[in-house]
Each structure stands twice: as structure tokens, then as C-alpha cells.
C-alpha positions as CSV (number, residue, x, y, z in Angstrom):
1,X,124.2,9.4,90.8
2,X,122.0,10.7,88.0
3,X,122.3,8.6,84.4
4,X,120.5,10.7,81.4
5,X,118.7,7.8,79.7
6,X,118.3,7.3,75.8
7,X,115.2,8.0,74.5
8,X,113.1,6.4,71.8
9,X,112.6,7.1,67.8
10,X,109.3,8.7,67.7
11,X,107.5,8.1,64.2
12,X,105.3,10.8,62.0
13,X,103.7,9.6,59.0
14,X,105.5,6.7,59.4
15,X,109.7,8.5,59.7
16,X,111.4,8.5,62.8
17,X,112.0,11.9,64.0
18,X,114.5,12.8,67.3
19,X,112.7,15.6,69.5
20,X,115.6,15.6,71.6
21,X,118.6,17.2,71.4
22,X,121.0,14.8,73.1
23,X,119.7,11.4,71.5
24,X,122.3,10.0,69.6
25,X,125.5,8.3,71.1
26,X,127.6,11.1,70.0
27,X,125.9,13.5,72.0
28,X,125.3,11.3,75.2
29,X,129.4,11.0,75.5
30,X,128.8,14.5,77.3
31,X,127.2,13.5,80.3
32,X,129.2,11.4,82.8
33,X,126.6,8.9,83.7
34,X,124.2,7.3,81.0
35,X,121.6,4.7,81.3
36,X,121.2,2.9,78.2
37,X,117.7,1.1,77.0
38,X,118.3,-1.4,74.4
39,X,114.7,-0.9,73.0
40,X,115.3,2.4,72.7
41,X,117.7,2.1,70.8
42,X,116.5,-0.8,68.5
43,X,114.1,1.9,67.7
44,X,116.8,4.1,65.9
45,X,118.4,0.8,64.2
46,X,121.4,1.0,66.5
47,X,122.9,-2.3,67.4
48,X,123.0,-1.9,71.4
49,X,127.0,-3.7,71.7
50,X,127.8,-1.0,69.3
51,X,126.4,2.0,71.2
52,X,128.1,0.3,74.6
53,X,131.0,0.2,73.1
54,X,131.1,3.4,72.3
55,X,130.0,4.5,75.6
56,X,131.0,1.9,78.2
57,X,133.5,4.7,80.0
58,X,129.6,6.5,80.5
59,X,127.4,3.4,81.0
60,X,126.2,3.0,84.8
61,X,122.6,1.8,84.2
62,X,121.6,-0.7,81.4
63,X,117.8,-1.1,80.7
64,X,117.6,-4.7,79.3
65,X,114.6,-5.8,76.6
66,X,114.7,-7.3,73.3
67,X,112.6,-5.6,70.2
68,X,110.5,-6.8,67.2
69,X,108.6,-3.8,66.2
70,X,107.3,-4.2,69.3
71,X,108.7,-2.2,72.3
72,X,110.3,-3.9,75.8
73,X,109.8,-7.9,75.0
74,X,111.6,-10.3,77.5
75,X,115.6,-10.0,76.6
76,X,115.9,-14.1,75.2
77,X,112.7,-13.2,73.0
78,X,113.8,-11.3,70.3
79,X,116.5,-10.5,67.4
80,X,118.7,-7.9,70.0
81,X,122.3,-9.7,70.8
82,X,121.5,-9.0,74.0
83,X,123.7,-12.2,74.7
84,X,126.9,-10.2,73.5
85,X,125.9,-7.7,75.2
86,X,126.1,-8.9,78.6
87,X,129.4,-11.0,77.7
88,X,130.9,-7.9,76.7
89,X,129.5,-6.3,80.2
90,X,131.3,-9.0,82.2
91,X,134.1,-8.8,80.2
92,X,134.5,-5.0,80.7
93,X,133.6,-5.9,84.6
94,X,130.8,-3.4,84.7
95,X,129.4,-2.6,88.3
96,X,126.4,-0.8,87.6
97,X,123.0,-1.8,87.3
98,X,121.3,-4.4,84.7
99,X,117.0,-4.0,84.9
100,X,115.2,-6.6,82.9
101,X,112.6,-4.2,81.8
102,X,109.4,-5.5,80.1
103,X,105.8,-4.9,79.4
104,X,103.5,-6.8,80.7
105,X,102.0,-8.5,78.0
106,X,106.0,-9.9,76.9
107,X,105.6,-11.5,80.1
108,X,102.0,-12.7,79.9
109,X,101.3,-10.7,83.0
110,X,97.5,-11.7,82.7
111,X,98.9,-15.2,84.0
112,X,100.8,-15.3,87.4
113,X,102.1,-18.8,86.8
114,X,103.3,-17.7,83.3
115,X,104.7,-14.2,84.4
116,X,106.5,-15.9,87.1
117,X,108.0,-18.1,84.7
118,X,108.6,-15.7,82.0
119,X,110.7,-13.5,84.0
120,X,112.8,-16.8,85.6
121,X,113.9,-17.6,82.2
122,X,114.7,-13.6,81.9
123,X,117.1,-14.1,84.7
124,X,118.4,-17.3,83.5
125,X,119.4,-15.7,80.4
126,X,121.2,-13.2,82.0
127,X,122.9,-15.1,84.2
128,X,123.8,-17.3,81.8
129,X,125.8,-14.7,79.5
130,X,126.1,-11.9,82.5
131,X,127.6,-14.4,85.2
């Protein structure tokens, strides 16, 4: 299977401008299989359980990270409801795939003990509203 995959706001002078066509949620409903990133979409101001909502029949990847300005932070770090997002996942008994997907500095990469802890209390969090 082949998800087309949200892509983020990119600024000039300080506006967000869409170089692609097929950005918004509107557009995405064409393809059968869509991967959604919630940092992407933070980037645009769209709340992510909206957008699933309005795509869930499409949704077979989900790329999971909270925003602050800042791009990919660890999903319980962060102003996202990423919380309703997986309930309403589990509720809709969604099969495809979650990725907690961060950059390395959200995790505090730099430290392995800290990583390694970092990305346990990613996975608790999703467990905790996924499971």
C-alpha cells in the first residue's frame, strides 16, 4: 500500500504558503490511502481529530508528534490533543499504523539514558489513550 502523506506549511517573509497542490484535507479525500502527520498539520492550524475525522475512511498511517512552533516534539509534550486522537483511533478500531515520530533533540538524543526514557513515556502515552 502506498499512503500520500500531508505535507508541511512552508513560510515566506513570515506567511504560510502551500506549494503543493493536494495539501489540504479536501483534496487528500481523493487518494485511497493517506498518511497523516500531526506536525504537519499543526503547521497549517488544523486541529489533527478534525482532519481524522474528516478522513478516517482514508487514514492508514498516522505520524504521531506534538508542536509548539517547533516541529516533531515527543506526542505527551505539547499543546496537540493527541490524547483524543488516539481515543478516537481506538474507538473507530483503526488497524493501520501509529509511528511516534520525533527529532532528536525532543528526545534528548545527545543522552542515551534520557532518549531511552523519553521515548518510554512516548509509548506510555500512547498506550495509555491508544490501548
Amino acid at each position: 500500500m502506498v499512503a500520500m502523506e500531508n505535507m508541511p506549511a512552508k513560510r515566506v517573509l513570515g506567511l504560510s504558503i502551500n506549494p503543493r497542490w493536494f495539501n489540504s484535507p479536501a483534496e487528500l479525500k481523493r487518494f485511497p490511502h493517506v498518511t497523516l502527520d500531526t506536525t504537519r498539520l499543526a503547521t497549517w492550524g488544523l486541529d489533527p481529530l478534525a482532519v481524522y475525522v474528516e478522513l478516517k475512511e482514508q487514514v492508514s498511517h498516522v505520524h504521531l508528534s506534538n508542536y509548539d512552533g517547533r516541529e516533531y516534539r515527543s506526542p505527551p509534550n505539547g499543546p496537540l490533543p493527541l490524547a483524543d486522537r488516539l481515543q478516537a483511533l481506538a474507538r473507530d478500531g483503526y488497524s493501520g499504523a501509529i509511528t511516534v515520530e520525533c527529532d532528536p533533540d525532543a528526545l534528548d538524543a545527545e543522552d542515551e539514558g534520557r532518549c531511552v526514557a523519553a521515548l518510554r513515556n512516548a509509548l506510555s502515552f500512547c498506550r495509555t489513550y491508544y490501548d
